[in-house]
MARKOL-608771 format. One record per atom (N, C-alpha, C): residue number from 1; residue in three letters; atom name; x, y, z. Coordinates in pm, whole numbers, plus 50000, padded with zeros to 5 digits. Example, Ala and Ser with C-alpha at 12.3 -4.5 7.8 and 13.67 -1.06 7.14 Angstrom:
BEGIN
REC   marza   drenvex   roke      px      py      pz
REC       1       ALA      N   51319   49431   50780
REC       1       ALA     CA   51230   49550   50780
REC       1       ALA      C   51320   49670   50780
REC       2       SER      N   51285   49775   50708
REC       2       SER     CA   51367   49894   50714
REC       2       SER      C   51290   50003   50787
//
This chain:
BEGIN
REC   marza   drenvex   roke      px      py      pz
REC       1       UNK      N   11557   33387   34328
REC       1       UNK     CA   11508   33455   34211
REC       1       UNK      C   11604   33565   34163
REC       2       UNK      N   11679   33646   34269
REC       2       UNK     CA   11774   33720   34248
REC       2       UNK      C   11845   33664   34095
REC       3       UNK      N   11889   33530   34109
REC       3       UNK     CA   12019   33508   34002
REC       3       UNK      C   11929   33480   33851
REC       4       UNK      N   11813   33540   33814
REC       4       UNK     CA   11745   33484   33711
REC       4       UNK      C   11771   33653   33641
REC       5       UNK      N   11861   33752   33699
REC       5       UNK     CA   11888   33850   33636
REC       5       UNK      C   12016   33904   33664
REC       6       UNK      N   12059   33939   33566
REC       6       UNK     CA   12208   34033   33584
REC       6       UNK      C   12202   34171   33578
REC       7       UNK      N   12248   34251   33693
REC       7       UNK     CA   12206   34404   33674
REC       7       UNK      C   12340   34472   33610
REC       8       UNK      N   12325   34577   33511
REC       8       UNK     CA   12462   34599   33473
REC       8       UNK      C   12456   34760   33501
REC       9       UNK      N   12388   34794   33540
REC       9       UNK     CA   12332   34937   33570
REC       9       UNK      C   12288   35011   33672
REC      10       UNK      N   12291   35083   33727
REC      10       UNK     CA   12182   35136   33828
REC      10       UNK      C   12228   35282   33799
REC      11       UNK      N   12156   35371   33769
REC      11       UNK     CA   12126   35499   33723
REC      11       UNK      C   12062   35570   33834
REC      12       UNK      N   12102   35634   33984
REC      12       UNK     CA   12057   35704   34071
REC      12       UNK      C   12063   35869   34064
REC      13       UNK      N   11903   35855   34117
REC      13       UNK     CA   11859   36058   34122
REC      13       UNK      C   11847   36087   34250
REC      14       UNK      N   11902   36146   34346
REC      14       UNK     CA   11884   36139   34512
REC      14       UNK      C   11863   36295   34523
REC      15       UNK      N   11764   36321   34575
REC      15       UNK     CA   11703   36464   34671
REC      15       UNK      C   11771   36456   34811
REC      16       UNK      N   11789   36523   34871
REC      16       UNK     CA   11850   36550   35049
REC      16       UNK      C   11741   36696   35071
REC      17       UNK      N   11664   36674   35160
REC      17       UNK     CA   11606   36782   35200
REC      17       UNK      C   11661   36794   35324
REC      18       UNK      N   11720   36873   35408
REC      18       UNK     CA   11746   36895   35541
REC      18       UNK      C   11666   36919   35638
REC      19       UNK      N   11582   36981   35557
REC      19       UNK     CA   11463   37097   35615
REC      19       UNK      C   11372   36945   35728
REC      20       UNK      N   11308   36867   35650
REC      20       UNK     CA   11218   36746   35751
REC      20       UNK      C   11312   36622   35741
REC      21       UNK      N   11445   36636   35687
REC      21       UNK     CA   11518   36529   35684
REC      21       UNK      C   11508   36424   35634
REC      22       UNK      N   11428   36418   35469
REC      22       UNK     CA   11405   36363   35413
REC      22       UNK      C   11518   36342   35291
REC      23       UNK      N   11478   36184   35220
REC      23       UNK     CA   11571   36164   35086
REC      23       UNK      C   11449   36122   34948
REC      24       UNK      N   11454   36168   34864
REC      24       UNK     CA   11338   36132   34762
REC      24       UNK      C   11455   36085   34664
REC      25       UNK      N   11384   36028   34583
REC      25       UNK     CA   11483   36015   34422
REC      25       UNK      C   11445   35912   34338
REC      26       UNK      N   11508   35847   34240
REC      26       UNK     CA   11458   35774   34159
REC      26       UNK      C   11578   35668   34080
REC      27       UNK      N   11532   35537   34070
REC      27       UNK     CA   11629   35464   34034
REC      27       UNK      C   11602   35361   33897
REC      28       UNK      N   11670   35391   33790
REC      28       UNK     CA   11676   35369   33673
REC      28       UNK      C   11767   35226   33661
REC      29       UNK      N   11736   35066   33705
REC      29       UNK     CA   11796   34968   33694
REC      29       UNK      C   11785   34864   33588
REC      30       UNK      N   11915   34827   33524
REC      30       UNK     CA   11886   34792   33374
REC      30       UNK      C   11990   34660   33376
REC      31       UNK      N   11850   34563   33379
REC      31       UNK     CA   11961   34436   33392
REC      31       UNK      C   11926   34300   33245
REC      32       UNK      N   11997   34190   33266
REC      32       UNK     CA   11946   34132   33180
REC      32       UNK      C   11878   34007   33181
REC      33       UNK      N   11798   33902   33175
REC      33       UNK     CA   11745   33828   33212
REC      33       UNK      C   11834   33682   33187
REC      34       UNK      N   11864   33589   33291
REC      34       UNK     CA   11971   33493   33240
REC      34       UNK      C   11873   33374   33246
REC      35       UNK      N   11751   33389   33228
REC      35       UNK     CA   11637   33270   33210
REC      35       UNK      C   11543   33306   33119
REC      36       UNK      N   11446   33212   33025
REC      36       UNK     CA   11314   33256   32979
REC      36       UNK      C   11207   33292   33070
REC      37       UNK      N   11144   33351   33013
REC      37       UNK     CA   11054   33397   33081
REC      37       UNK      C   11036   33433   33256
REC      38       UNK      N   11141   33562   33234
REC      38       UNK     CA   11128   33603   33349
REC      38       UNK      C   11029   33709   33395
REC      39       UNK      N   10957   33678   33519
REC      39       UNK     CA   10820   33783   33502
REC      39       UNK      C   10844   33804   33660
REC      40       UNK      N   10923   33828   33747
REC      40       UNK     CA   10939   33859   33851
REC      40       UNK      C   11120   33923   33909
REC      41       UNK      N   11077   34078   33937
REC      41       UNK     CA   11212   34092   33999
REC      41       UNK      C   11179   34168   34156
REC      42       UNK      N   11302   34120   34213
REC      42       UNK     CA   11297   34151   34375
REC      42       UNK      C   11351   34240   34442
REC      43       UNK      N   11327   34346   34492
REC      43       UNK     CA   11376   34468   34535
REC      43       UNK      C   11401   34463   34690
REC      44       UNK      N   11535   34493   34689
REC      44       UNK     CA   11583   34479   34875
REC      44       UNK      C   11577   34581   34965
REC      45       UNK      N   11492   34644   34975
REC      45       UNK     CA   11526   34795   35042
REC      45       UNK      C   11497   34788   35202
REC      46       UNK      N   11537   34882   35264
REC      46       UNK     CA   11553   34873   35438
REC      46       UNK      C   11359   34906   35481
REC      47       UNK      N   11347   34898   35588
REC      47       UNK     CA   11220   34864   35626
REC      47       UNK      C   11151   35053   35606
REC      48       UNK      N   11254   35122   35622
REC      48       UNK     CA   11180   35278   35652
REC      48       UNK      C   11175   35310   35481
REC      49       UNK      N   11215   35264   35386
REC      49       UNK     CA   11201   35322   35253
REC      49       UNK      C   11054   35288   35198
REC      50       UNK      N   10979   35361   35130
REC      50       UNK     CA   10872   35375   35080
REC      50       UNK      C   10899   35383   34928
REC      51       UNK      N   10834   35300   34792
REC      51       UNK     CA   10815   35305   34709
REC      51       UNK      C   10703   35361   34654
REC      52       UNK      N   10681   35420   34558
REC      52       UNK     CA   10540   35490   34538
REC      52       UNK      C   10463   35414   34378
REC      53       UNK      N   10613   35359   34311
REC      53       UNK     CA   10580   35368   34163
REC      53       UNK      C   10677   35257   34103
REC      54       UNK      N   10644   35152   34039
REC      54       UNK     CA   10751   35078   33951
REC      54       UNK      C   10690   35082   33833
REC      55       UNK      N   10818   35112   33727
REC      55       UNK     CA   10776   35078   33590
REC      55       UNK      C   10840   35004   33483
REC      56       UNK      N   10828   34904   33380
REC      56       UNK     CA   10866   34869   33327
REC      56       UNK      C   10871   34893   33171
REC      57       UNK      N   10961   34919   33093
REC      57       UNK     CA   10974   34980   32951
REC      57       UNK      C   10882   35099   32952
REC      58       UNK      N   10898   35150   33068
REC      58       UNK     CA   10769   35300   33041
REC      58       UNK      C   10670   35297   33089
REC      59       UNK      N   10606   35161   33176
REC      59       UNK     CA   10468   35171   33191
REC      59       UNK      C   10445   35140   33337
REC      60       UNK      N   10399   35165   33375
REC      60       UNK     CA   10367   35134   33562
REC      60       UNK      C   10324   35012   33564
REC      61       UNK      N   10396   34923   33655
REC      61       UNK     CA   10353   34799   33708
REC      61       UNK      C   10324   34764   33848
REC      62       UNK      N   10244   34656   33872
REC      62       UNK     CA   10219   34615   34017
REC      62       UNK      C   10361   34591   34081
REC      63       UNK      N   10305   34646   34243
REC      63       UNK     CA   10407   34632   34296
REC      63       UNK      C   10385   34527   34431
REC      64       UNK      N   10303   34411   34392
REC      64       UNK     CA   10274   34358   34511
REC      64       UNK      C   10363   34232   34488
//
């Protein structure tokens, strides 16, 4: 499913707290769709990262 989009972007906001050794931030990814009707994209992240929020054109979407 990966290749049903081209990313040309990734726009990163990264926090470093030292204090509990935490990283927060936010990632702004802007790709383009190389199929119709694409209604699914796939996010690779390592097992300890936590997502809280996805949105699309502005609006919060499911993240299941």
């Amino acid at each position: 499913m990966q290749e049903d989009y081209d990313v040309y972007c990734y726009d990163i906001d990264i926090e470093i707290d030292e204090g509990p050794e935490t990283v927060a931030g936010s990632v702004v990814m802007r790709a383009t769709s190389t199929i119709d009707g694409l209604d699914t994209v796939i996010l690779n992240l390592h097992d300890n990262m936590t997502v809280d929020s996805v949105a699309h054109n502005g609006a919060v979407t499911d993240t299941d």
